[in-house]
C-alpha angles and dihedrals in degrees: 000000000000123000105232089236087069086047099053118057105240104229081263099071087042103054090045097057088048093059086045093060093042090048087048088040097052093048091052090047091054094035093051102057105048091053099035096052094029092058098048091032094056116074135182129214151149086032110172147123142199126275119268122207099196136048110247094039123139110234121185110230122219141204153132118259115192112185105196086176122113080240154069125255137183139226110228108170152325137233122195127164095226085064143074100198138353131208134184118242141186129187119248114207102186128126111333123022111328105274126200116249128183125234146190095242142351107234116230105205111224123270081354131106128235131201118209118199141135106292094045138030102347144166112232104204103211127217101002096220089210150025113277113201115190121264091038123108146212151188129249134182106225110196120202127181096233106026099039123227112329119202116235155181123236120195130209128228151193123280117275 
């Protein structure tokens, strides 16, 4: 038989499960926004890169991000299945000719859109695994710290 104390919460117990579920509330309520807005406010056009003649070539990859979103985002990295690897890169213009650097992230300035392109902030896709012919298109997972990865097309054109 059961003694009724171990039947009735004490107010410890109480108080202690309401903080828990304040705690639990108030971290919902920080975690749902960033990815809700960020995933629908992030989108992805004009993706493409040149053609490239020979399997392990580097190839930038360009596109147009626009962030509709009240706040910054990130770029973080970039899978594609024509690729081996990707980096990040930026374009340093200091003393000397402008020379490509990697980087961690590329930053996407709130409601703002960026280009990215060659001479500027850019992806280098790295070892193509295959030929790409112009006219031909892939697929490629954009990642993003805010929004989340974002599924695009990427065309191919033309040689420069």
């Amino acid at each position: 038989m059961f003694a009724a104390s171990t039947l009735i919460p004490n107010k410890h117990c109480i108080a202690t499960f309401a903080g828990a579920a304040v705690v639990v509330l108030q971290l919902g309520a920080a975690i749902t926004p960033a990815h809700s807005a960020g995933g629908e406010a992030v989108k992805i056009s004009n993706a493409w890169v040149h053609a490239a003649e020979q399997v392990g070539s580097n190839v930038a990859l360009s596109m147009t991000i626009k962030n509709e979103a009240d706040v910054a985002d990130a770029l973080l990295r970039v899978r594609c299945p024509v690729a081996n690897f990707s980096e990040k890169h930026t374009v340093d213009r200091g003393e000397g000719s402008p020379a490509m650097r990697a980087i961690p992230s590329i930053p996407i300035a709130a409601s703002s859109t960026t280009v990215l392109k060659p001479d500027a902030y850019h992806v280098m896709l790295l070892q193509t695994r295959q030929m790409l012919a112009a006219g031909e298109a892939f697929n490629c997972s954009i990642v993003f710290q805010k929004a989340g990865t974002i599924e695009t097309e990427v065309k191919v054109h033309g040689l420069p």
